[in-house]
N, C-alpha and C positions, 0 to 999 in steps of 0.2 A: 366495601372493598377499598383499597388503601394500595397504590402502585409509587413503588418507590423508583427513581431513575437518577443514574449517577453524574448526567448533563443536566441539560437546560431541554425544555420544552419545546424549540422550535430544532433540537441534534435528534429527536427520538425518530427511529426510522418506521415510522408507521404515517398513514394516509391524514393529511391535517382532518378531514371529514370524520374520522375513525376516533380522533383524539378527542373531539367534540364531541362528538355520541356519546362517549363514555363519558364525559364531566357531566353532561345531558342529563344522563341515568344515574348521577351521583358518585359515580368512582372519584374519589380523590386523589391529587398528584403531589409528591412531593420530589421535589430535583433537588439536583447538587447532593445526593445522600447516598449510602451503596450499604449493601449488610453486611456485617461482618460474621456472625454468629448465632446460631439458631440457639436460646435457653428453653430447656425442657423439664419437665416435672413427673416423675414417675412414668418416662416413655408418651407422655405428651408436651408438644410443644408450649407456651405459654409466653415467649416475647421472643424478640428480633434485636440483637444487639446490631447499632449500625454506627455509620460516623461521616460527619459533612466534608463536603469536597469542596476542592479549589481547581480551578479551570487554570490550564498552561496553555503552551504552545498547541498549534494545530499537528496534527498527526498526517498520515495519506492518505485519510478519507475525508480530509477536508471538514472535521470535527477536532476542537480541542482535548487535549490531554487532563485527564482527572487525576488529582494528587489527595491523598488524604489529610483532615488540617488535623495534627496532633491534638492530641485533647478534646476533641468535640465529638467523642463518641457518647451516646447514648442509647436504652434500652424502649422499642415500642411492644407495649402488652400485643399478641395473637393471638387466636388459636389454628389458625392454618397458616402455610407457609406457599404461593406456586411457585417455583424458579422459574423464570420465563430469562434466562442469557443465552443468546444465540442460539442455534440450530444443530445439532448432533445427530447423525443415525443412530439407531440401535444395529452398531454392529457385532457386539461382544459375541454374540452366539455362536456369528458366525467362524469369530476368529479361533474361536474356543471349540466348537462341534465339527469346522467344517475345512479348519486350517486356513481362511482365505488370508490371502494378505492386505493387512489394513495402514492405510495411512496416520502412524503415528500421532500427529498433531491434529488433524480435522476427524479423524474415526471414519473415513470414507473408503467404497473398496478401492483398490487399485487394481485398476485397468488395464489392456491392451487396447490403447489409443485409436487404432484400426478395428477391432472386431469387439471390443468392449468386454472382452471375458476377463474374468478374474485368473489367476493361477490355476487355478482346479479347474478342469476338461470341461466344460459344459454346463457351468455356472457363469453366468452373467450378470453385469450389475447396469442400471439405467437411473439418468434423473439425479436429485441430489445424493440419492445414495455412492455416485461416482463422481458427480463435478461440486459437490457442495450445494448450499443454499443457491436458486438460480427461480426465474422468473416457471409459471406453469408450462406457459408454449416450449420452453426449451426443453425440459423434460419430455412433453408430447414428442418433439422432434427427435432424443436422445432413445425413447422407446423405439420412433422407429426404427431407427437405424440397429436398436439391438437385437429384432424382430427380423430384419432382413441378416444380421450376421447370424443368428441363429438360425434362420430357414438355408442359411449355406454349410452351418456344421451340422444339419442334420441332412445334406444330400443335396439340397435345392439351388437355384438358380440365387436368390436372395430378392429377385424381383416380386414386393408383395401385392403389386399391380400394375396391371396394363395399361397402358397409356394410351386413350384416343382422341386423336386431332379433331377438332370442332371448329368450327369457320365460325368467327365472329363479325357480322358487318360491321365497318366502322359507317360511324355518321362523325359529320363536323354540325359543332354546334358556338353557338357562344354562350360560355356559364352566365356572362353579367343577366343574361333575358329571364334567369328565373332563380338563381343563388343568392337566400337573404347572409350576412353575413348578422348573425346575432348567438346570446349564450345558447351553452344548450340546457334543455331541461332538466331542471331539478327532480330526480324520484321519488316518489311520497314511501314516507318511512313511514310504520305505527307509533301512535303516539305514546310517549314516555310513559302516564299512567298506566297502559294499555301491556306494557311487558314485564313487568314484573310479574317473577312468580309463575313462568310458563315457556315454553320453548316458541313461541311462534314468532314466524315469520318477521322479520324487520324491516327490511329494505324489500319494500311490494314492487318495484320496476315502476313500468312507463303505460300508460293508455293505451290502448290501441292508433288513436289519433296521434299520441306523442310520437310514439316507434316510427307513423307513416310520413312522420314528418322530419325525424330525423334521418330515415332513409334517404330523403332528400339534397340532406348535406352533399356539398361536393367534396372533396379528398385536399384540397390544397388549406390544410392546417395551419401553414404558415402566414396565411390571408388574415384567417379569422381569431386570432389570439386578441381578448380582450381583456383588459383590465377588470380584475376582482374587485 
């Protein structure tokens, strides 16, 4: 596998650990390059026309601007193509079967900001299908809120639970008497030979000793930031 990107290796917005795994297992990278055009052969693909870039000004995501350098296009043999550019819903069906109204530019539905319903009476939309690409927990949290405007257009209160007070004792303690400040543990992946050619499992977690010991951790983050 062969992943083309139109930056530099340290602009791709993916996890540095992620970017490694994959050089790991052999993907190779090539930057500064972007595609231009799929060449195909009887309704099969067969190369990737593409062309090198030149890095400008920074934009407002705090990544530089790609220019294309005239004349350095060139043709890579394939036989598969994946588009991986950004993040899009499949909205079309909707737009198309169901009238919703869609955002133009991003393909997202459009909302009522308060109750989260689409235009149409009692279709709602939750997560990146309404605010765009966004982290999991926000989604989590965007479901529930369209869970409770829904439990109110179908009659209800919107209240999807009760809330009960629990008295917690405080205790005063001092962290220095048992907070080590050190990394945290590394989770043991399978080894590279070990995945090919199989769906299993990659990223195995932590020990049971590990987990009881990073339970441990105290919460002030700002303490413990250490040098890679």
């Amino acid at each position: 596998m062969h992943v083309l990107y139109r930056r530099l290796k340290e602009d791709m917005p993916a996890l540095k650990e992620e970017i490694e795994e994959a050089i790991n297992e052999g993907i190779k990278f090539t930057f500064l390059v972007t595609p231009l055009q799929a060449l195909g052969v009887d309704g099969h693909v067969v190369a990737l026309k593409c062309a090198r870039m030149r890095l400008g000004a920074y934009d407002d995501t705090g990544r530089r601007r790609t220019t294309v350098i005239e004349g350095s296009e060139f043709e890579m043999p394939v036989d598969m193509i994946i588009p991986a550019l950004g993040q899009e819903p499949e909205s079309h069906f909707a737009e198309v079967e169901q009238n919703i109204l869609i955002d133009p530019k991003y393909r997202t539905f459009l909302v009522d900001e308060r109750t989260r319903m689409t235009n149409v009476p009692g279709i709602f939309a939750a997560g990146d299908d309404s605010t765009g690409p966004a982290m999991a927990s926000d989604a989590i949290g965007d479901g529930q809120r369209v869970a409770s405007a829904v439990d109110r257009y179908l009659g209800g209160d919107g209240i999807l639970w009760k809330k009960r007070e629990r008295l917690i004792p405080m205790t005063t303690y001092d962290e220095r008497d048992y907070v080590e400040t050190r990394k945290e543990f590394e989770q043991y992946v399978l080894p590279i030979e070990e995945r090919a050619h199989n769906f299993n499992e990659v990223e195995r977690g932590y020990s049971r000793d590990q987990v009881m010991e990073e339970a441990r951790h105290c919460l002030h983050c700002d303490r413990c930031v250490l040098p890679a």
